[in-house]
C-alpha positions as CSV (number, residue, x, y, z in Angstrom):
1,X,173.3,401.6,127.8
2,X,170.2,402.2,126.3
3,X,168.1,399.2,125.3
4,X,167.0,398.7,121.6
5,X,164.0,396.6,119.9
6,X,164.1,395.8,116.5
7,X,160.8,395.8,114.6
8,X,159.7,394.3,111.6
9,X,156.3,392.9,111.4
10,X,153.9,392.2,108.1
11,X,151.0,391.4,110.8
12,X,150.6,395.4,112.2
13,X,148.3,395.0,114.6
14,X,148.8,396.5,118.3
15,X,152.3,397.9,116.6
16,X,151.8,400.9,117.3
17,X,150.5,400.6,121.0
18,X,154.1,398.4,121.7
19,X,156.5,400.5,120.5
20,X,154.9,403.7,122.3
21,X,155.0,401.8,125.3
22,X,158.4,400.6,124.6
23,X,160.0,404.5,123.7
24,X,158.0,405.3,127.2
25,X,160.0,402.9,128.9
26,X,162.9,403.9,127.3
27,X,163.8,402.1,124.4
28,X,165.6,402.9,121.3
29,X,163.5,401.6,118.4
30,X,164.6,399.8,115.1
31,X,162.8,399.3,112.0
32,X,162.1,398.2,108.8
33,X,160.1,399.6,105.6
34,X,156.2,399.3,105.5
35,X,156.7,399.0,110.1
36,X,159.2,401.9,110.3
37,X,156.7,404.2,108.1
38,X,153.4,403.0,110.2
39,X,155.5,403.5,113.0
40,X,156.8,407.3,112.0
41,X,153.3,408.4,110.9
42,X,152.1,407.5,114.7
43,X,154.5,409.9,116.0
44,X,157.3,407.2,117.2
45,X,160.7,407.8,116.8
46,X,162.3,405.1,115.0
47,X,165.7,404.1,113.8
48,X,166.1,402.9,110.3
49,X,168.0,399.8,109.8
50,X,169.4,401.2,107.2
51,X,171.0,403.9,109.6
52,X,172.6,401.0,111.6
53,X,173.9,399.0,109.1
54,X,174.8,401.7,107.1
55,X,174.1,399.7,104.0
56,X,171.1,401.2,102.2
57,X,168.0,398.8,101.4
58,X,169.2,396.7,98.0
59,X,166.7,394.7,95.3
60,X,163.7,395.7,95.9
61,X,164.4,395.1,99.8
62,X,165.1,391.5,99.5
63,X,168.5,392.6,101.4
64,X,168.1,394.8,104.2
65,X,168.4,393.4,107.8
66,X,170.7,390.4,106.8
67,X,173.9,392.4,108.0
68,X,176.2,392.0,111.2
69,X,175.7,395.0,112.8
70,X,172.1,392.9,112.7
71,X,172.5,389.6,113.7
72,X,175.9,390.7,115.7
73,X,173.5,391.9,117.6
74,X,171.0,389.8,118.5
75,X,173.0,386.6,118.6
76,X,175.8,387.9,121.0
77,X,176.1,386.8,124.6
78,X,176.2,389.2,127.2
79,X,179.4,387.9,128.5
80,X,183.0,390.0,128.6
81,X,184.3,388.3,125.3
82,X,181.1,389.1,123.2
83,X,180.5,392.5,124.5
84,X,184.3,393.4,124.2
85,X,184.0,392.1,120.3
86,X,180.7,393.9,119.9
87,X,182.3,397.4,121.3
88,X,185.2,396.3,119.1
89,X,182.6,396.6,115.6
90,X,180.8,399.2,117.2
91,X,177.4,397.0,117.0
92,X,174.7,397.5,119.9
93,X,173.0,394.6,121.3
94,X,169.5,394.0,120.6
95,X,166.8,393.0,123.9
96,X,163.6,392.3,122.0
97,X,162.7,391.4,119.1
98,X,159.3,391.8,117.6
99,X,159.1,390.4,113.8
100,X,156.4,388.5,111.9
101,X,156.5,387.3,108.5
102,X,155.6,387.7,104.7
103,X,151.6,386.2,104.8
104,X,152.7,383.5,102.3
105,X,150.1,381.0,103.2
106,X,147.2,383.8,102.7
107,X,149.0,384.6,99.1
108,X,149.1,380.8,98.1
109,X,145.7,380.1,99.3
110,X,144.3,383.1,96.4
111,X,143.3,381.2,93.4
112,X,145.0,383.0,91.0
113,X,148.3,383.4,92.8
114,X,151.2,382.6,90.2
115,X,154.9,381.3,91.2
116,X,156.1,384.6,91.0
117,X,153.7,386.3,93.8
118,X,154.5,383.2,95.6
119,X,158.7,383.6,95.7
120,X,158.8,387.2,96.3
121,X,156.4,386.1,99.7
122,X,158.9,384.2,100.9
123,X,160.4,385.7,103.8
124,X,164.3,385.7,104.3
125,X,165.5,388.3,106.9
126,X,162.0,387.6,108.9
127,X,163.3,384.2,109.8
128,X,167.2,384.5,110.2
129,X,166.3,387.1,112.8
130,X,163.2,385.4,114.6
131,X,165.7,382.2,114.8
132,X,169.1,384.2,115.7
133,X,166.6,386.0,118.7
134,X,165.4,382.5,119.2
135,X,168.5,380.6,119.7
136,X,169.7,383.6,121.8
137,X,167.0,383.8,124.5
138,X,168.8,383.7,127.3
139,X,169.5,387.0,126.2
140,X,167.3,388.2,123.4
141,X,163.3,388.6,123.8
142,X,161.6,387.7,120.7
143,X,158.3,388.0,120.1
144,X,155.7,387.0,117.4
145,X,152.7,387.0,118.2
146,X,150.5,390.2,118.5
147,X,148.9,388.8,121.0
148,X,151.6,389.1,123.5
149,X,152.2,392.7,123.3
150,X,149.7,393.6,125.8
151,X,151.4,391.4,128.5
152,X,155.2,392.3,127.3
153,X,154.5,395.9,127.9
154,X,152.6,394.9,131.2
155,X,155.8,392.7,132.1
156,X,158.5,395.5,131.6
157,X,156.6,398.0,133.4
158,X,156.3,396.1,136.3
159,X,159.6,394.0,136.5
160,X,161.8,396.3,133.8
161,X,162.9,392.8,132.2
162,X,161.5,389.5,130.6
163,X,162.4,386.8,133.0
164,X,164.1,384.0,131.5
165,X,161.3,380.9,131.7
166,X,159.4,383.4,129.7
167,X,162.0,384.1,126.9
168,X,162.4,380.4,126.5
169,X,158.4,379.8,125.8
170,X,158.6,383.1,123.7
171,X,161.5,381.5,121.4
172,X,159.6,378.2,121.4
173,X,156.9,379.7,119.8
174,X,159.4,381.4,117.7
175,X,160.7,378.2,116.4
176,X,156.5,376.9,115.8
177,X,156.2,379.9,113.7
178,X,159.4,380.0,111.8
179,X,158.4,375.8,111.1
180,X,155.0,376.2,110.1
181,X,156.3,379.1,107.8
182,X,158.6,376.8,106.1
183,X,155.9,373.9,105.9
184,X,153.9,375.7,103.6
185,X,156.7,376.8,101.1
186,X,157.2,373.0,101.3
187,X,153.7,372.4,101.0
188,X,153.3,374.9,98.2
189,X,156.4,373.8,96.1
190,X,155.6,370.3,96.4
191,X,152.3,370.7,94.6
192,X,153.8,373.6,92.0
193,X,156.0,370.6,91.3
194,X,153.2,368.0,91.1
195,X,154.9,364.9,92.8
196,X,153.9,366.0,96.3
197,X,157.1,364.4,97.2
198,X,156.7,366.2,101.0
199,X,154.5,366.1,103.1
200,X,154.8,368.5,106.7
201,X,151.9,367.7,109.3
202,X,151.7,371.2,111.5
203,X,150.6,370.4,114.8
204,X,150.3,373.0,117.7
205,X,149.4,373.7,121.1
206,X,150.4,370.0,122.3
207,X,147.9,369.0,125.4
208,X,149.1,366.5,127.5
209,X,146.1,363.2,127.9
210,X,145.9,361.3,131.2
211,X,146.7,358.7,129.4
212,X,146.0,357.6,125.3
213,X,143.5,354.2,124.6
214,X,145.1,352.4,127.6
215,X,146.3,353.6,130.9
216,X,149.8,352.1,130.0
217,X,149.8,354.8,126.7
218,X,150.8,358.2,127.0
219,X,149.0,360.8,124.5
220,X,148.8,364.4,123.6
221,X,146.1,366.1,121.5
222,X,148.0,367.9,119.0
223,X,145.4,370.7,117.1
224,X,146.2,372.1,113.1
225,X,146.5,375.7,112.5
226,X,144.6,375.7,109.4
227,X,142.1,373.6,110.0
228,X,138.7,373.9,112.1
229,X,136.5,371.3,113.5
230,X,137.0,369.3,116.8
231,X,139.8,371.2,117.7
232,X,138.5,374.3,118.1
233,X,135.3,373.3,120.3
234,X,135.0,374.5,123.9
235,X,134.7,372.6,126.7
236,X,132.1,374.2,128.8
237,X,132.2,371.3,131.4
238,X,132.9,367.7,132.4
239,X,135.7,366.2,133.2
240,X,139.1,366.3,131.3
241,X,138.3,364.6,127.7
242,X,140.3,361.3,127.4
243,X,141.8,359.9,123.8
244,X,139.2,357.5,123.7
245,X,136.8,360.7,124.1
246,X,138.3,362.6,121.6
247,X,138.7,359.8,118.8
248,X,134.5,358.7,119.6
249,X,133.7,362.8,119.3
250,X,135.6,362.8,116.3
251,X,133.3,360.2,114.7
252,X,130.4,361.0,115.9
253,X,130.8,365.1,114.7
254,X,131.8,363.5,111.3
255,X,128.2,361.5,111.1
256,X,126.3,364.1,112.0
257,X,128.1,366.6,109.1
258,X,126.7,364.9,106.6
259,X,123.0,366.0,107.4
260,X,121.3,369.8,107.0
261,X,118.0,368.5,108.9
262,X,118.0,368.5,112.6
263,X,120.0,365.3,113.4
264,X,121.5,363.3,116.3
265,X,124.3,360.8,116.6
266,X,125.2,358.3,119.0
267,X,128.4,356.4,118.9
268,X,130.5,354.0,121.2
269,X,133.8,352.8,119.8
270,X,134.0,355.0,116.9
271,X,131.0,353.3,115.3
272,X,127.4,354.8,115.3
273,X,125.0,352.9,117.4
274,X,121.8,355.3,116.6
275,X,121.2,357.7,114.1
276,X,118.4,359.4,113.1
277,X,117.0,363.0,111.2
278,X,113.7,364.5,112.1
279,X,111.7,367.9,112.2
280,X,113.6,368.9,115.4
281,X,116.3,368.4,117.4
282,X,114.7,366.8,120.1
283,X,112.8,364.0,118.5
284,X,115.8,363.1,116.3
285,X,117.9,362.4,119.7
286,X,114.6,360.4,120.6
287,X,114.7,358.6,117.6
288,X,118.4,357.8,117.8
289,X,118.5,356.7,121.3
290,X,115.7,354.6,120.7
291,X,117.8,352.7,117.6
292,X,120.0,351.1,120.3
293,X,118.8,352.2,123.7
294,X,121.7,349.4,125.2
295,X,124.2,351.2,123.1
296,X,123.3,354.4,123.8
297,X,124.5,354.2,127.6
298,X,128.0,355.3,127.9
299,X,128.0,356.7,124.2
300,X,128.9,360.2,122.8
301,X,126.4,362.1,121.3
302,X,126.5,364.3,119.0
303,X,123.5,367.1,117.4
304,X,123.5,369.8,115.1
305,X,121.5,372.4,116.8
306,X,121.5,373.8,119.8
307,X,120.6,372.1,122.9
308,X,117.5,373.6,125.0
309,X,115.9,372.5,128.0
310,X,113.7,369.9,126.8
311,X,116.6,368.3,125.0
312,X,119.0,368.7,128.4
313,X,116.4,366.7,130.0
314,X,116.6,364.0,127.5
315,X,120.4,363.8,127.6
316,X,120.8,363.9,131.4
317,X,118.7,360.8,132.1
318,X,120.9,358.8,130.7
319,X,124.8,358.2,131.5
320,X,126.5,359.6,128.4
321,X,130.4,360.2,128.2
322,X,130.3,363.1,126.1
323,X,128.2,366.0,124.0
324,X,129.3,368.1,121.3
325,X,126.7,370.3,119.5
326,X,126.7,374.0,118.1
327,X,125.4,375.7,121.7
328,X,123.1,375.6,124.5
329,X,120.8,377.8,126.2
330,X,121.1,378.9,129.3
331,X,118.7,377.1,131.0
332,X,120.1,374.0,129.0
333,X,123.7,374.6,131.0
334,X,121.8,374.5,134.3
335,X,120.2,371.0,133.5
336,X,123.4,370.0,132.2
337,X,125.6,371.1,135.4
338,X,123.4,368.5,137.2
339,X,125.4,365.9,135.9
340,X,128.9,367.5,136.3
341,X,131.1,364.7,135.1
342,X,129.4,364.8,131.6
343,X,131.7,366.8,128.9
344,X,129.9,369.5,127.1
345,X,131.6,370.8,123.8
346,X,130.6,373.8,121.9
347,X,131.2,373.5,118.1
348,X,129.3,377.2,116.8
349,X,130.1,375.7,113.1
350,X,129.8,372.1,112.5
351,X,130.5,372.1,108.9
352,X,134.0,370.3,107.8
353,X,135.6,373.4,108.0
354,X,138.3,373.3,105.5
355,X,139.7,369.7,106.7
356,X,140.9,368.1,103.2
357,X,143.0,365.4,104.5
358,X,143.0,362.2,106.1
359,X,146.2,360.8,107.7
360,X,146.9,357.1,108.9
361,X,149.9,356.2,110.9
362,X,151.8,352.8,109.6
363,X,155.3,351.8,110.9
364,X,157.7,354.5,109.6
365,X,155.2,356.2,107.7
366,X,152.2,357.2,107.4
367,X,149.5,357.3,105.0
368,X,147.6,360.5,103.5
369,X,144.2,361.0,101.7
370,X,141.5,363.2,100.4
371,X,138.6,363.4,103.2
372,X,136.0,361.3,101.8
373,X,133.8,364.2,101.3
374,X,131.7,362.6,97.9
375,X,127.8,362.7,97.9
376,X,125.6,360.6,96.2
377,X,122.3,362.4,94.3
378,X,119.3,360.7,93.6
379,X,120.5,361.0,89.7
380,X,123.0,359.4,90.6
381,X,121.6,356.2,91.9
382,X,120.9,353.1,89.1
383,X,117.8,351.1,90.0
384,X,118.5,347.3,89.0
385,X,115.4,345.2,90.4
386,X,112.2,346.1,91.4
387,X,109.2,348.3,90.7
388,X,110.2,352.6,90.8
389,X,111.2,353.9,93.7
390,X,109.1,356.6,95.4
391,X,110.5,359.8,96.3
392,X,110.3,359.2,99.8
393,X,112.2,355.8,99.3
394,X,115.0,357.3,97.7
395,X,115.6,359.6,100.6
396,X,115.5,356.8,103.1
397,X,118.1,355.2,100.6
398,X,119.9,358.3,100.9
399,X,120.1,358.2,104.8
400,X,121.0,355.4,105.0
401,X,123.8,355.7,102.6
402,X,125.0,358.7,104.6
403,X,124.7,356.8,107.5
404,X,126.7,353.7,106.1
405,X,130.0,355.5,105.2
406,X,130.7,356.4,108.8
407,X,130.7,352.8,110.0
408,X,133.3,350.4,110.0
409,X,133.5,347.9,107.3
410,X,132.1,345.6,106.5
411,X,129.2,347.6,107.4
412,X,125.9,347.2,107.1
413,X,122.8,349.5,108.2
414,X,119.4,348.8,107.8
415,X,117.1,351.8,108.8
416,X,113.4,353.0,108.5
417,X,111.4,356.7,108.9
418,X,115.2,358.3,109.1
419,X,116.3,356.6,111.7
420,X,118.6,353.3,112.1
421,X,117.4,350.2,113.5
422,X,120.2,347.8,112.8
423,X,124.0,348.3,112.1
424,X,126.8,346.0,111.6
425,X,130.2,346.9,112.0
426,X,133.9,346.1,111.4
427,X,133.0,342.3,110.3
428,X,135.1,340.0,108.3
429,X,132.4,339.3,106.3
430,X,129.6,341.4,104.8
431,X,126.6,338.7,105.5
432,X,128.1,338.4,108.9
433,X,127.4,342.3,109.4
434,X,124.2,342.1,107.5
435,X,123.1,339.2,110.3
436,X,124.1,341.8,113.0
437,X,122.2,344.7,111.2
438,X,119.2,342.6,110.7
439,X,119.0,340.8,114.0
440,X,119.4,343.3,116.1
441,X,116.2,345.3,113.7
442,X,114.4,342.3,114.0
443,X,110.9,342.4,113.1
444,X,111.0,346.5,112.3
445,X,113.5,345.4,109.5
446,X,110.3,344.1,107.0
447,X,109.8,347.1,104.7
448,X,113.0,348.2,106.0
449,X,115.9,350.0,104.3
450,X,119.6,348.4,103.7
451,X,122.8,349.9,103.1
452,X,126.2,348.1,102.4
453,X,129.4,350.2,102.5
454,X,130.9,348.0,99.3
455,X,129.4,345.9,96.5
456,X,127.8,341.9,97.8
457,X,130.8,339.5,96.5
458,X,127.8,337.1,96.5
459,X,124.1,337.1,96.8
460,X,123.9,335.7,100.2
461,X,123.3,339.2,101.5
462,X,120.0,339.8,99.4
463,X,118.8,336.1,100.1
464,X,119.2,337.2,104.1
465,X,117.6,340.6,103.2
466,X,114.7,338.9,101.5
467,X,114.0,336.8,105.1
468,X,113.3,339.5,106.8
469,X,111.6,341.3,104.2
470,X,113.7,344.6,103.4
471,X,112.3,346.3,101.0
472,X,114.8,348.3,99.2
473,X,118.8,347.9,99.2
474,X,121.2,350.7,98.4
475,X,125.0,349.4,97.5
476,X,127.8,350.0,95.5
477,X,127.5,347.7,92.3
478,X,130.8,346.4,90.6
479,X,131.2,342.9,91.8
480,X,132.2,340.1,88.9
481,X,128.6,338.5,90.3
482,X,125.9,341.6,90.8
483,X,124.0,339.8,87.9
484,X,123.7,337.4,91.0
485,X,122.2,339.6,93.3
486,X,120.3,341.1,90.9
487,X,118.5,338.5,90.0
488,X,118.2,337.4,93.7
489,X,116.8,340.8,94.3
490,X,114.3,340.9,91.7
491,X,113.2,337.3,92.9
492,X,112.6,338.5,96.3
493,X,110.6,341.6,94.9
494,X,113.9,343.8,96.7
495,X,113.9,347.1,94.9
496,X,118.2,347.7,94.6
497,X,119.9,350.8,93.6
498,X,123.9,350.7,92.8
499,X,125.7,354.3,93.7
500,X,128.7,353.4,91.5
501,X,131.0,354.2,94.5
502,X,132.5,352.3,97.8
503,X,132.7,353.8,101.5
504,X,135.7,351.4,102.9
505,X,136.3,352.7,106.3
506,X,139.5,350.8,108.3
């Protein structure tokens, strides 16, 4: 019996290529509107559905495929009882199926899309027939993904058939894309509704970890579709990144987005431990490793421009877990393969990249959030003690603001010339972070810069600021006693600003 693949695909690339290949090899070929046309104007002899089902096309072609001289066959087993009923109805089995569906996520994501143009790109017969192939794969090939084409064609050219391992990861994918379809409608509806009573998290290409924060923890790194960032960087060499890695990277690529100028971030345990902004790449990684030299060893680092030789140097004299930036020379990859345990990632565009959300795990739930994406401008900043600030002040204010929000609270960072010099993390309370911050600046903190992730509850923090003689003091204002601080500040000849907004970060 001659074989016969049904195709139906909204995504037309390499369409033509298959199904030449696949009438070459013998294949009847079945199709569907805007495919069957595409597929007729190439020369291919196609098959209308319409001719099998012999039921014509109905409303608008919202009804066309969902028939069972369709699904008959692609969901029958080729055993004597299914075959027998199949020759009874006169319905031929389908062997492949090639479909892909209505781009309703593309449709949604246009501005001026209305509820209407969202509905009719629902998809209805692309599913049933992608899970009906799916379901059936020890029998059915279903494919998806125009990516595979190329190696389907190779596949049945060589071997005549899919083998059976293959069908199974085929209709697994299947599944993923049918899923992630449906999350966006869910997605979609949810917000057309305005409770956002749904949420569907869309994780792909699952890669198994050695193990996740402990050896005794099992982990996969799970990447989403629509999103960019860490995800999509390339590993150009090191060893296998660990959950620790990944979760360290992650923090230090979301420090270092916050700055345009040539910048450099060192973190160890998800907090920064040196961060600095300068002229070029090279002294900025200077100035950050410098911040906490102790730190430093072990950390992950991560840069904003490209890496060259000088800067390989720099980073290869130290022992350093990990480095993500957007590229590297080639002479910058030879420095770096000297030290072939130390993971490299590429990252060509380090902006945020379309990531809007922020997801906690709880028991049995889990928590979701805007990305805390919101950027203080100098006009934005209320001076409450002290003479004026210079221009200059305000962007070391700035920095070390920017700096601030990606540490741990309570969180304190004291910095100077762009760079940090202190920083107190993840403390119970904020003086307690401020002592770290300070101490560990010592005698670089007079004329110094401090910023506090949330407002001083009392003014212990400024009296401690005035000791070692910072000169300014960013925060966020609001407490019941700022007149406190304040007036602690002005005392002490501190210059404070208030931003009118907290970073908490747990």
């Amino acid at each position: 019996m001659k074989k016969r693949a049904l195709l139906s695909v909204s995504d037309k690339r390499g369409i033509e290529e298959l199904a030449k290949g696949l009438v070459e090899l013998g294949y009847e070929i079945v199709s569907t509107g805007g495919t069957a046309r595409k597929l007729q104007e190439a020369g291919v002899a196609v098959t209308p559905v319409s001719d099998v089902t012999g039921f014509p096309e109905i409303l608008e072609g919202r009804v066309k495929t969902l028939h069972p001289r369709i699904h008959g066959g692609l969901l029958a087993k080729r055993n004597e009882k299914h075959l027998a009923e199949l020759t009874e109805h006169e319905i031929t089995p389908i062997d492949l199926v090639v479909v892909n569906l209505y781009p309703f996520k593309e449709t949604v994501s246009k501005e001026s899309v209305t509820l209407d143009e969202a509905l009719e790109n629902i998809d209805i017969g692309g599913p049933t027939m992608i899970r009906a192939a799916a379901k059936n794969f020890p029998h059915v090939t279903v494919v998806v993904k125009p990516e595979r084409y190329e190696k389907i064609l190779e596949t049945l050219k060589e071997k005549g058939m899919i083998d059976e391992k293959t069908r199974m990861t085929l209709a697994l994918e299947a599944f993923q894309h049918t899923a992630q379809y449906d999350s966006y409608i869910v997605d979609y509806l949810s917000k057309v509704k305005g409770n956002g009573e749904s949420f569907i998290l869309r994780g792909v290409q699952g890669k198994e970890l050695r193990y996740g924060e402990n050896p005794h923890q099992s982990a996969k790194f799970y990447k989403l579709p629509e999103e960019g960032g860490l995800a999509n960087a390339r590993q150009v060499q090191g060893k296998e990144l660990s959950f620790n890695n990944i979760v360290d990277i992650n923090a230090a690529l979301g420090a270092v987005q916050e700055f345009e100028e040539p910048a450099a971030v060192i973190v160890k345990h998800t907090n920064p431990c040196g961060v600095a902004v300068s002229e070029d790449i090279l002294s900025a990684y200077d100035k950050a490793f410098a911040a906490d030299p102790v730190s430093a060893f072990g950390g992950i680092v991560a840069l904003n421009r490209e890496i060259d030789e000088r800067l390989a140097d720099k980073l290869t004299a130290t022992f350093l877990e990990a480095v993500i930036a957007p590229g590297c020379t080639k002479g910058a990859r030879e420095i770096l393969a000297k030290k072939p345990n130390l993971r490299v990632l590429e990252l060509a565009d380090m902006g945020l990249l379309g990531s809007v959300v922020d997801l906690k795990k709880v028991q049995g739930g889990f928590l979701l959030q805007d990305m805390d994406k919101y950027e203080i401008n100098p006009e934005d900043l209320k001076q409450v003690s002290g003479e004026p600030l210079t221009e200059s002040e305000i962007n070391e204010l700035l920095f070390a603001w920017k700096v601030v929000k990606h540490v741990k609270s309570n969180a304190i960072v004291v910095t100077k010339d762009n760079s940090t010099l202190g920083i107190g993390a993840g403390q119970m309370n904020r003086v307690g972070a401020a002592q770290i911050a300070l101490e560990q600046a010592g005698e670089k903190a007079k004329g110094a810069f401090l910023a506090s992730d949330a407002f001083f509850p009392f003014k212990d923090t400024v009296d401690l600021a005035a000791k070692y003689e910072i000169k300014a003091i960013i925060q966020p204002g609001g407490s019941m006693r700022d007149e406190e601080s304040i007036k602690a500040a002005q005392a002490s000849g501190i210059k404070m600003v208030f931003t009118g907004v907290r970073h908490f970060k747990h």
